[in-house]
C-alpha positions in Angstrom: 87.4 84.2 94.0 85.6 80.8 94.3 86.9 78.5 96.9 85.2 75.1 97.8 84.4 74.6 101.2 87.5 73.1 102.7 89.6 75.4 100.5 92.9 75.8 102.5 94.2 79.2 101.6 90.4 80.9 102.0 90.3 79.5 105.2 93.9 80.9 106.1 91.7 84.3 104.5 89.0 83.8 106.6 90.9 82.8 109.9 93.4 85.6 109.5 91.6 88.2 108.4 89.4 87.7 111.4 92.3 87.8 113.5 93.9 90.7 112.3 91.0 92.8 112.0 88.8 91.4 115.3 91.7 90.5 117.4 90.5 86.8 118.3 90.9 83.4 116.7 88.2 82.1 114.1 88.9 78.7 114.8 90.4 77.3 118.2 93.8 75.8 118.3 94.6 73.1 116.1 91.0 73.2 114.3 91.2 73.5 110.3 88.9 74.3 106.9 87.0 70.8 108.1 86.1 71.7 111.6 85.5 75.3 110.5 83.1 73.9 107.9 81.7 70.6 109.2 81.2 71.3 113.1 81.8 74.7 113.7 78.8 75.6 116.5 78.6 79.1 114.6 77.8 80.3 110.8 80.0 81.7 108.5 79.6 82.8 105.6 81.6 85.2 103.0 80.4 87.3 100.3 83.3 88.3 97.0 83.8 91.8 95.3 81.2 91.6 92.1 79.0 94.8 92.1 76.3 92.6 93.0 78.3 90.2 95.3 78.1 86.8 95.5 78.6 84.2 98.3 81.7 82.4 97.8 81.4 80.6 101.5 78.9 79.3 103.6 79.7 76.6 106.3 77.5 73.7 107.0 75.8 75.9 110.6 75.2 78.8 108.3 73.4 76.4 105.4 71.1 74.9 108.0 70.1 78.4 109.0 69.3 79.6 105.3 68.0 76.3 104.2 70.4 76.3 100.9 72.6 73.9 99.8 76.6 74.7 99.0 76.1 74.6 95.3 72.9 76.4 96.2 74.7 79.2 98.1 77.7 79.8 96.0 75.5 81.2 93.1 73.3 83.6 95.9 74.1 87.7 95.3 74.4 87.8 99.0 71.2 90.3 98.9 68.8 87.4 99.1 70.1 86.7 102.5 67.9 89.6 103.5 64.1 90.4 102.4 63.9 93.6 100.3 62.7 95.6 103.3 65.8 95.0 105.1 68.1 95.0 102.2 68.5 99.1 103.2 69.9 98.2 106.5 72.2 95.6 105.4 73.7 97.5 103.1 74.1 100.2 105.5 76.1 97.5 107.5 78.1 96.5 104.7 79.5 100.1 104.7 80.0 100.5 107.8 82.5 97.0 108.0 84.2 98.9 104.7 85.0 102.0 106.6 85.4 100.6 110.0 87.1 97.0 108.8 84.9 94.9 111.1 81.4 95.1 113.5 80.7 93.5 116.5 77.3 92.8 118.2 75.4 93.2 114.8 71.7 91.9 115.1 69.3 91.5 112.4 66.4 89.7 110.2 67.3 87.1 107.7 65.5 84.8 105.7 65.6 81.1 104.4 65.1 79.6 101.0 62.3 78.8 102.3 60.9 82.0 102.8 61.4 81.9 107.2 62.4 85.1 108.5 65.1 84.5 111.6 66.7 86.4 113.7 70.6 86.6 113.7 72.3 87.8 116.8 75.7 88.4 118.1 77.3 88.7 114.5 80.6 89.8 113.6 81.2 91.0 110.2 84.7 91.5 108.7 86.8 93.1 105.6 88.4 89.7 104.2 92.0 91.3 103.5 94.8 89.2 102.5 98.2 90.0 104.1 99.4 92.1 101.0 96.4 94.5 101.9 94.0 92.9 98.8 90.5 93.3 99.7 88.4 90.3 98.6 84.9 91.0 100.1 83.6 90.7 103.3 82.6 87.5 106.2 79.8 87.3 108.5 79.8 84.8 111.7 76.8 84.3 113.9 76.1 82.5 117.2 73.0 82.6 117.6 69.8 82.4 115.7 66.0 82.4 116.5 62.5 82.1 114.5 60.8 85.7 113.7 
């Protein structure tokens, strides 16, 4: 799965899976792949099925935060997003969306290309699963964001 960034039927994945699984709209009323990418006020990003998986998705909010580019972010093992001491914890998260389907409220440390650690807060994280039941990874969305 590889989908550029205003790829319509990811963002039908992304948008429904979220509302399926969460129970709220993604994207308000009338918004699209462009407004979900380009000037969405939150990050999202989403991760594929490879053992070591791979972000497939990052919108513009959540490429300011890490400091990586698209092209940049496309080829990332999602790992990265999180220094090796908190790799443990995120992957603990990871299987808890896989049992549970989605979290709310998730909190944690993060770091940029860069090498700056931040803060992400008031996450959701989600199964991405299509409407014949096909698993094809997970998504993350973020509000809010501060400096470590």
């Amino acid at each position: 799965m590889s989908a550029g960034p205003l790829d319509t039927p990811f963002f039908i994945l992304l948008t429904e899976s979220y509302r399926q699984l969460v129970g709220h709209e993604l994207v308000p009323p009338g918004c699209g792949p462009h407004w979900l990418y380009d000037d969405a006020p939150f990050a999202v990003l989403a991760h594929n099925t490879e053992a070591d998986p791979r972000f497939v998705y990052a919108n513009t909010t959540a490429q300011k935060c890490f400091e990586y580019s698209w092209d940049e972010f496309i080829q990332l093992p999602s790992r990265f997003s999180a220094e090796p001491d908190n790799r443990e914890q995120r992957q603990r998260l990871l299987e808890t969306v896989a049992a549970q389907n989605f979290v709310t409220g998730y909190r944690g440390i993060r770091i940029s290309k860069s090498g700056r650690r931040f803060w992400i807060e008031d996450g959701v994280v989600w199964q991405l699963i299509d409407p014949l039941g096909i698993y094809h990874g997970q998504a993350a969305l973020f509000r809010s964001w501060h400096d470590a």
